[in-house]
C-alpha positions as CSV (number, residue, x, y, z in Angstrom):
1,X,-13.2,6.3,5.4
2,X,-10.2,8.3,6.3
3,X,-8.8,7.7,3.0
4,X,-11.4,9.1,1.6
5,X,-11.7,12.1,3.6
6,X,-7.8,13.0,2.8
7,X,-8.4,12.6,-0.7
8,X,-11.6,14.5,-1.2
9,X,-9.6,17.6,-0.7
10,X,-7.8,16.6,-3.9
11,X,-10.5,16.5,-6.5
12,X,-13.2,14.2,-7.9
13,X,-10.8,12.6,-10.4
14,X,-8.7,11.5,-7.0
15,X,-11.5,10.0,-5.4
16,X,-12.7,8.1,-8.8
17,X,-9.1,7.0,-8.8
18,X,-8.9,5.8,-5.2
19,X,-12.2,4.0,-5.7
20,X,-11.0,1.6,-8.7
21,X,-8.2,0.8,-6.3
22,X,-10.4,-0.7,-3.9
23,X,-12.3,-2.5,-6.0
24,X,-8.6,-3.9,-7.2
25,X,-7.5,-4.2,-4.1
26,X,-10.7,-6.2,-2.5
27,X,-10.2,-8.9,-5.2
28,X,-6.7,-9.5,-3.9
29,X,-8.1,-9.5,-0.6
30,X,-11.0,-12.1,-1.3
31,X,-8.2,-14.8,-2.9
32,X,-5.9,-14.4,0.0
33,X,-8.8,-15.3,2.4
34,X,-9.7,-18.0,0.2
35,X,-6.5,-19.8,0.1
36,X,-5.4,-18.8,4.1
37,X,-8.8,-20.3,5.1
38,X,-8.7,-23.4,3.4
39,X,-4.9,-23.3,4.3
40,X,-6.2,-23.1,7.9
41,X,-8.5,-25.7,7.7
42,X,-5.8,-28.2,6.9
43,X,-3.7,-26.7,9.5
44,X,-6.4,-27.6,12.2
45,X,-7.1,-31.3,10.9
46,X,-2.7,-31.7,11.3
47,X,-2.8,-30.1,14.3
48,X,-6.0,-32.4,15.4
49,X,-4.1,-35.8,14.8
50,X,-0.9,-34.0,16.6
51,X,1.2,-34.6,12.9
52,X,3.3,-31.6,12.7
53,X,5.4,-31.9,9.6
54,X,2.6,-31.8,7.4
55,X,1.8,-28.1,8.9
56,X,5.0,-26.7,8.0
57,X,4.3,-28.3,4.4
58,X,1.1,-26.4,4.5
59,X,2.6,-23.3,6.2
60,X,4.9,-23.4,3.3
61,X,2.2,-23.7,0.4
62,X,-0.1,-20.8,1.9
63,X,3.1,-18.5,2.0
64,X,4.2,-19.4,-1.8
65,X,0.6,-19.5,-2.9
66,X,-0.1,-15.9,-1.0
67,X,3.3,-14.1,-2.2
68,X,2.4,-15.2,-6.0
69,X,-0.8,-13.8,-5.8
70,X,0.4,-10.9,-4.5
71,X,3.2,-10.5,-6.6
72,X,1.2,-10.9,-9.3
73,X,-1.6,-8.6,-8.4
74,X,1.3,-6.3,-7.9
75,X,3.3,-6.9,-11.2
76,X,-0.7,-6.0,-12.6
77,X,-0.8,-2.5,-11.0
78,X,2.4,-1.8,-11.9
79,X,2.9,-2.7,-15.3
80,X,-0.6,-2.6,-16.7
81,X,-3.1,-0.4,-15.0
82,X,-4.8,1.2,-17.8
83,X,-5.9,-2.4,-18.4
84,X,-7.2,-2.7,-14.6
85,X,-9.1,0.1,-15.3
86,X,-10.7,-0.9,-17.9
87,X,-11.8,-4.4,-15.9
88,X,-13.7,-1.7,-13.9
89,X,-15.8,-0.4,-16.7
């Protein structure tokens, strides 16, 4: 909300432009949540039958798994974001 507030002094074209970022930015958000819950989920059956190394195996995963995403996500907006916008269409 704030966001758009400080950008609705800027124009129309500024707010259109925010809004396709959230939309970009909410599917990146949906995978990470994906992945960290299930991630969790494992976590708590380890943690349950007091195993601890095969938590830091999993620890390790969601952190790989979660900076690739991003990283790609990011490598996306970056190099390519006429495409993006065009997912948005």
């Amino acid at each position: 909300m704030i966001d758009v507030i400080m950008v609705g002094q800027l124009g129309e074209t500024s707010i259109a432009a925010l809004g396709l970022s959230t939309r970009f930015s909410f599917v990146l958000i949906l995978i990470l949540f994906g992945a960290t819950s299930g991630m969790a989920i494992f976590t708590a059956q380890f943690w349950g039958k007091q195993e601890l190394e095969p938590i830091r195996k999993v620890l390790g995963m969601s952190l790989l798994l979660s900076t690739s995403v991003a990283f790609i996500f990011t490598l996306a907006a970056v190099l390519m974001p006429e495409s993006i916008e065009f997912l948005h269409q």
